[in-house]
Structures are given as C-alpha cells and as structure tokens.
N, C-alpha and C positions, 0 to 999 in steps of 0.2 A: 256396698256401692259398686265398687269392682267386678265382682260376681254380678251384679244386674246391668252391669255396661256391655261385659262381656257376651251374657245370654241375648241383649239386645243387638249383639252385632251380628252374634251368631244366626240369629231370625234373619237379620237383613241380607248375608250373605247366602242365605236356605232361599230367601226370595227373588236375589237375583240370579242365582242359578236357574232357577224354577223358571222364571218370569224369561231369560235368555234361552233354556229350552224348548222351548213355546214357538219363541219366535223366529226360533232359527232359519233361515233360507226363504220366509214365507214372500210370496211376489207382492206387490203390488194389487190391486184389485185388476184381475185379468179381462180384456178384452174381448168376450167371445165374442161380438157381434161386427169386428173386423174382417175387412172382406180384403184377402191378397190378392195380387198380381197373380197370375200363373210365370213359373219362373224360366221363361224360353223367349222365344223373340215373336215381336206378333204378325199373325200370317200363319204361323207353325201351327199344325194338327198332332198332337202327339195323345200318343196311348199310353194308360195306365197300368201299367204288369201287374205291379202289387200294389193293394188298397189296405184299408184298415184293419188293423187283426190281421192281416196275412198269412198262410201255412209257409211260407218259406222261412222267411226270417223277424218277419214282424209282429207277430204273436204278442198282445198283449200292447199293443204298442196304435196309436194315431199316425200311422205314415203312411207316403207316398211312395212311389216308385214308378218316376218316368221314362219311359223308353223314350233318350236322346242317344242320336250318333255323337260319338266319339269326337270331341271339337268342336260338337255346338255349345252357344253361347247359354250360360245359363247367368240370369238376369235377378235381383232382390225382390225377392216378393213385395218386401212393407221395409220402410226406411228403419234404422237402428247405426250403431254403432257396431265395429268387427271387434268381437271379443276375445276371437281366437281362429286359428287357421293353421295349413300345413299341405304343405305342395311338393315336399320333397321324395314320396315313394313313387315308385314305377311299376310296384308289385299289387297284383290281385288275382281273386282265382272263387271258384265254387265252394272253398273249404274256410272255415273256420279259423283256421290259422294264420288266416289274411286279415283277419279283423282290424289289428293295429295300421295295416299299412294303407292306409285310404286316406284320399286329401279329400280337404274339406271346409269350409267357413262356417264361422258359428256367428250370427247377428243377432246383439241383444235392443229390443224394441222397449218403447216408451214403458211399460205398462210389468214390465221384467220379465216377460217368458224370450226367448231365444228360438231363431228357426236354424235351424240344420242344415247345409248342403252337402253330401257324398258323394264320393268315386270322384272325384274330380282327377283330368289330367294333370299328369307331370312337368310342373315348371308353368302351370298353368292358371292359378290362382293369382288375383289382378289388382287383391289390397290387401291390406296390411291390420293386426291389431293397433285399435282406437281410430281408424278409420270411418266417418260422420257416409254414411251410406243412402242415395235417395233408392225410393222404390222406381224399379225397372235401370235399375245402374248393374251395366256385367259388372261380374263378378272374378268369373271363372270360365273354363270350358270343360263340358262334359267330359267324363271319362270312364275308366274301366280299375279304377285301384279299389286296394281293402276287398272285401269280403263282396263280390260281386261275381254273377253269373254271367254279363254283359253288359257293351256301355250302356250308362242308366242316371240318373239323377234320382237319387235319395232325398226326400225332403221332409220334414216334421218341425213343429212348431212343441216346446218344452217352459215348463217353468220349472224350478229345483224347489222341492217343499222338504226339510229333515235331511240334505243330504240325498234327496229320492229323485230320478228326473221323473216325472209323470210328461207325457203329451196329452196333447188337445187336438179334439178336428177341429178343420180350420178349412171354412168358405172362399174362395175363390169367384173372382169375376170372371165367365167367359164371354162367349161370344152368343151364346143361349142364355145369358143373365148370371146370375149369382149362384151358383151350384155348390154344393159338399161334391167330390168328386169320386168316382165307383171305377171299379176296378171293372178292366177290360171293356174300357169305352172309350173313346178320345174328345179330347179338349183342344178348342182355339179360342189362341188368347184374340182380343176383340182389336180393333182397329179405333181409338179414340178418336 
C-alpha cells in the first residue's frame, strides 16, 4: 500500500512539473488587432530610422526607432500599468557597451505583452512602478542614453513566453489611418 501511495505521488509530482513547464510565462491571449497611439505629441511628424528587422541593432526583433530631439515628450501608446523603469544614467554612445546604461519604462497592458520605451533622458522619466497609466499620458522625454547612435525613441511591444521576450508588430493610428509603420518614412500623430 505504501509503495502504491508513494508511486502515485510520484506520477502527480512528474505531472506538475510537466504541466508548470508548459505554462511558464505564457501571456494571456495577445491582442494583435490593437491599434497604439504613436508615442510623441500630436502635430509632430517624425521619422522612422530603424524599422523591423533592422541591420543596426534590431535584428530579429519587431521594433521601432524614432527620431525624436532630445527633450521631446514621449507619450504611452495604449494604457497598462509601469512595471519597471530607470532614469538614472547619463551615459550612451554607438557601442555596445552602453547597453546597460539607457533609461527606459516598461508598461505592462491588459492582455500581458509589455511596450518598451528607450534612450530616455536623465532625471527624466515622469512615473513610477505600479503606476495605472492612460494612453497618450507623458511619460518621459526623449533622449540619448544606452546603446544609441542619436537622440531617438526606442519602442517595441513584447510578451515573455519560456523566459524568451519575443516582440510583435504593432499598428499604430496615424494621420493617414491605421498603418504598421516602415522605416524611413514619417508619421503624424492625428488631431482627435
């Protein structure tokens, strides 16, 4: 009897490993058919440097890369919660070794993927973790920290599946309607 208690615990404890492997990190059922904000102030026309796949540094990767001056506002695409952030470097540069040092807000959305903001200036980041965030609420102001070539806004939208971030493209409202947005083209956000 002991021996068949034991083998039975043993199956059940094979199963919740099994069954918690599985599910580790898995999101929510993800929104693609969410349409963001563009994350700047509206009126502004700004250009996309780096688009999807990127040869610079985006490789493999669903991101943006806005060319914003140094000090502009950069705005929440789609409301969430601040899950994380960091305003405290000054440093950045063209190399790799700047990677650590970039401010940034990380907002986690209804649906559990998370969008990204980079380079942000120093001392410049304008909330806080657990932070209830509407779309089009600043956030931050652009900047030039971490692993950047010029000031710029970094933006991608991520869900964690295994420990793994995967991104997603992610639709945007402009001023020409609802666009995926292409690199070296410019985008104005709309006038509601």
């Amino acid at each position: 009897m002991l021996l068949k208690v034991r083998n039975a615990l043993f199956i059940l404890s094979i199963v919740l490993i099994v069954n918690s492997a599985f599910s580790q990190n898995v999101a929510n059922p993800i929104d693609t058919s969410y349409v963001y904000d563009l994350p700047y102030e509206i009126g502004l026309k700004v250009y996309v440097l780096q688009g999807y796949n990127g040869s610079y540094s985006h490789k493999g990767q669903y991101a943006l890369d806005f060319r914003l001056r140094k000090g502009n506002s950069v705005l929440a695409a789609r409301e969430g919660v601040v899950s994380n952030f960091e305003d405290n470097n000054s440093k950045g540069g063209p190399f790799k070794k700047y990677t650590n040092n970039g401010n940034y807000v990380i907002i986690m959305h209804d649906d559990g993927t998370y969008a990204a903001y980079w380079h942000l200036s120093h001392k410049k980041v304008f909330v806080k973790k657990g932070d209830a965030v509407l779309k089009g609420q600043l956030i931050g102001l652009s900047g030039n920290t971490g692993y950047s070539s010029s000031a710029h806004l970094h933006f991608d939208v991520y869900y964690m599946k295994h420990n793994v971030k995967l991104t997603i493209p992610t639709k945007f409202q402009t001023s020409k309607g609802v666009q995926l947005l292409r690199v070296y083209h410019k985008y104005c956000k709309p006038i509601k």
